[in-house]
C-alpha positions in Angstrom: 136.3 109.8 81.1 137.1 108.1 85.0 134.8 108.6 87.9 135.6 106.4 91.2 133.1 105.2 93.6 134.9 104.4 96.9 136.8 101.4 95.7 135.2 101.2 92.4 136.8 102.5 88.9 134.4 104.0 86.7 135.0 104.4 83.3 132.7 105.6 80.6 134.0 103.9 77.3 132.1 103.0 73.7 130.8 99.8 73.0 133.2 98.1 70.6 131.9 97.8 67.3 132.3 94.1 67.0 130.5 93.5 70.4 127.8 91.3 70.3 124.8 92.4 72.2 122.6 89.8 74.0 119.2 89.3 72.4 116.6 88.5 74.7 113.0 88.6 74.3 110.8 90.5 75.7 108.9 89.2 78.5 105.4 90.4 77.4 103.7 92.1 74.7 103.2 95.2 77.1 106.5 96.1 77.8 106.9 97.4 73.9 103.7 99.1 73.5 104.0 100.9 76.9 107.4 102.2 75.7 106.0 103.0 72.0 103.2 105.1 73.9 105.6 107.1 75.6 107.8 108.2 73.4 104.7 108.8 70.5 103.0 111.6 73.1 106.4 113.6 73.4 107.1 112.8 69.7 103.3 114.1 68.4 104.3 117.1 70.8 107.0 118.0 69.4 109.6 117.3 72.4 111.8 114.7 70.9 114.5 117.3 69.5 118.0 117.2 68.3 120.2 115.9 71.1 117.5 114.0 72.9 117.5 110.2 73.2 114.4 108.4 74.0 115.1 104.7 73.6 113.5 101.3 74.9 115.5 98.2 75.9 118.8 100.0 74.7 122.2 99.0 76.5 123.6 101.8 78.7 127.1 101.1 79.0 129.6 102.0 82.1 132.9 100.0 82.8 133.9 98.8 86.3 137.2 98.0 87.4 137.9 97.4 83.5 134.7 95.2 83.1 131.9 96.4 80.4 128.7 96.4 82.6 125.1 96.7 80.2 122.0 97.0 81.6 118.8 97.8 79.5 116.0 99.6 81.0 112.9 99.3 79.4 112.8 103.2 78.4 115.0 105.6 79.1 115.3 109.7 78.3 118.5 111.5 78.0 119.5 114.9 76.7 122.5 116.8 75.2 123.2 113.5 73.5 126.0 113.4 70.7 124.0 113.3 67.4 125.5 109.9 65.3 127.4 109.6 61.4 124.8 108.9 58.9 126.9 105.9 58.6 126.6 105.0 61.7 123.6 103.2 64.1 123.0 103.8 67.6 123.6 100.1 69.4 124.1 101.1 73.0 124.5 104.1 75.0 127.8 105.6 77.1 126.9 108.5 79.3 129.5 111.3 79.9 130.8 110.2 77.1 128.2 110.8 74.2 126.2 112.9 75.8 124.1 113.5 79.7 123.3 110.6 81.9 119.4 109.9 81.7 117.2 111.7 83.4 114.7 109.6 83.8 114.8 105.2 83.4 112.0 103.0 83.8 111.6 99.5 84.1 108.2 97.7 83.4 107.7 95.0 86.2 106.9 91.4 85.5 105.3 88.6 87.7 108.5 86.9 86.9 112.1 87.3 89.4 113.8 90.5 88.6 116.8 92.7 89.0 115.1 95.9 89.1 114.9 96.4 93.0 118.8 94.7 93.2 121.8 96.4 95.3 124.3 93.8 94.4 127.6 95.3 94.3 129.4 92.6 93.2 130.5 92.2 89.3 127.5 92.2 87.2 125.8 94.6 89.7 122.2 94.7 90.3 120.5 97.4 88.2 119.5 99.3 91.6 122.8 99.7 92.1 123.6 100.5 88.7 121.5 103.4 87.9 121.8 104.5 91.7 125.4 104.8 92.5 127.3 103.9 89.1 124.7 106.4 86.4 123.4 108.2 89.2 120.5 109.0 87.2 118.0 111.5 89.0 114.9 109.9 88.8 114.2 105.7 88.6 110.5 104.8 88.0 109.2 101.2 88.4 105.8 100.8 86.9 103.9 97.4 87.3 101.2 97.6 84.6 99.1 94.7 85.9 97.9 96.5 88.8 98.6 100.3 87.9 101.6 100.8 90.2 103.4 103.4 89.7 107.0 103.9 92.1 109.2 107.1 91.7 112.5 107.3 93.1 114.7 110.6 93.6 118.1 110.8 94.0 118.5 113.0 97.1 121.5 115.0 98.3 123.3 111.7 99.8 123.4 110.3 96.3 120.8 107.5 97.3 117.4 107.1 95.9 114.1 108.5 98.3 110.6 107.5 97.0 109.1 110.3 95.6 105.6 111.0 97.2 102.8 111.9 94.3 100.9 115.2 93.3 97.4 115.4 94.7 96.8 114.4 91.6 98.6 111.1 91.3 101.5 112.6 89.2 105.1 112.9 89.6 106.9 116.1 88.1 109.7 114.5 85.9 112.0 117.7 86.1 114.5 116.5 83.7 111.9 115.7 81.5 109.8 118.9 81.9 106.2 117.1 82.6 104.1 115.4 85.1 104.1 111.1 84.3 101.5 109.3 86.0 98.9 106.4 85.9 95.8 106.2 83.1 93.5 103.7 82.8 91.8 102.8 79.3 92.2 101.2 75.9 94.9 102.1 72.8 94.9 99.6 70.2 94.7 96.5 70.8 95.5 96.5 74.9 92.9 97.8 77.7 94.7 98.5 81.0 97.3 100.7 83.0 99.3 102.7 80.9 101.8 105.5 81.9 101.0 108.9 80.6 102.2 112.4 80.1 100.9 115.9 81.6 102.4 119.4 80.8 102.3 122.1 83.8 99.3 123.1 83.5 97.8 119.7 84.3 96.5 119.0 80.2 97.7 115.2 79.5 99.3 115.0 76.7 97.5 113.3 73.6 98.3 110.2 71.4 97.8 110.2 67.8 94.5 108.7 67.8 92.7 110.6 70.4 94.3 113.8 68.4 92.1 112.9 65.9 89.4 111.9 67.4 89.2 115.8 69.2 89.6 117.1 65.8 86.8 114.9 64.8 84.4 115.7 67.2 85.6 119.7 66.6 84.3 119.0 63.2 81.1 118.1 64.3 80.5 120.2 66.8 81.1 122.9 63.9 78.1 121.4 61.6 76.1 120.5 64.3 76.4 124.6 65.1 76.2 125.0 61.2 73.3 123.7 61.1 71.5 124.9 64.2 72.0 128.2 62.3 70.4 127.5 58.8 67.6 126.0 60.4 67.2 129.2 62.8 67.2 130.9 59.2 65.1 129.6 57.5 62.9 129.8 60.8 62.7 133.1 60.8 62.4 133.3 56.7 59.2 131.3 56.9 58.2 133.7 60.1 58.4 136.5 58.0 56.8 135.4 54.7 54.1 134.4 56.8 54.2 138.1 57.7 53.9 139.4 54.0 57.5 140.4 54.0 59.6 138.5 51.2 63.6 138.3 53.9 66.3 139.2 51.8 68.4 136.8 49.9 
């Protein structure tokens, strides 16, 4: 599939098979437990369906001017996706070709130099750039999880991205995604700090794992505790009545 961009020829085309991808660490041990937090809310709520791709530090693919261009967000969501061969596993990902552009890429910010905020034009572009004018994906968030700052970006009707100003609450409505992501502040396993976080329309955040079964646990005991509120009220009023002369039923 061809798309042109004033002078520029876009073309969406699979990575080759024998392509080798570069393999660079990580810069910190956030950036993969902020993506694995992510994706386990929608998973545990049952929003990670068939045809939907949720993948960190993935290659999304796009050729320019015959030149494979790669970037690798640090999470990305996209829908209507092309489901795979059993044979096969997924290395990279084309849009328009196996399935919709992302609706939503993020990129985890680092005290180090980075691309993230780049325009370059120029062959390799700057990821800016690249999700902005090549993808054109609808929404680009930039989340810098040492000091909890969360930046939104909407692709407006000039095809350029506009900040997008927060709820009252500190959310923004991910429309492609179908929730509210914003900013929470706590502890999950072995990290205490900023994390990014799901809420539905209604304004419930969305749970992990853990605190699922921490409710039910606390459910449980509220249920006992009530349990055993009751047989002591019981046996209250038993000793009430045999005081009384009268023998309560069994």
């Amino acid at each position: 599939m061809t798309a042109s961009t004033a002078n520029l020829k876009i073309t969406w085309e699979k990575l080759p098979d024998d392509f080798i991808l570069d393999e660079e660490p990580v810069e910190n041990i956030d950036q993969p437990l902020l993506a694995a937090a992510l994706r386990e809310i929608l998973e545990i709520a049952g929003l990670i369906v068939t045809g939907i791709l949720v993948a960190p530090n993935m290659g999304i693919c796009a050729t320019l001017n015959g030149k494979l261009v790669i970037k690798a967000p640090d999470w990305f969501y996209a829908r209507n996706v092309q489901p795979l061969s059993s044979q096969e596993i997924r290395r990279s990902y084309t849009p328009n070709l196996e399935g919709e552009v992302p609706a939503i890429v993020m990129e985890f910010l680092s005290a180090s130099p980075n691309d993230e905020y780049s325009s370059k034009q120029t062959y390799p572009p700057g990821k800016w750039y690249f999700y902005e004018q090549i993808l054109r994906v609808p929404v680009y968030a930039l989340f810098e999880p040492a000091a909890g700052v969360l930046e939104v970006y909407h692709l407006d009707s000039s095809g350029k991205y506009e900040v997008q100003p927060p709820d009252a609450f500190g959310r923004y409505w991910i429309s492609g995604v179908g929730l509210f992501l914003g900013v929470w502040q706590g502890t999950k396993a072995e990290r205490t700090g900023y994390w990014l976080r799901w809420w539905d329309e209604s304004g419930e955040m969305l749970l992990w794992g853990v605190e699922m079964v921490e409710r039910e646990r606390q459910e449980i005991e509220i249920v006992q505790h009530r349990a055993e509120q009751e047989r002591e009220r019981a046996d209250r009023l038993a000793a009430q009545l045999r005081a009384a002369g009268i023998e309560p039923e069994a």
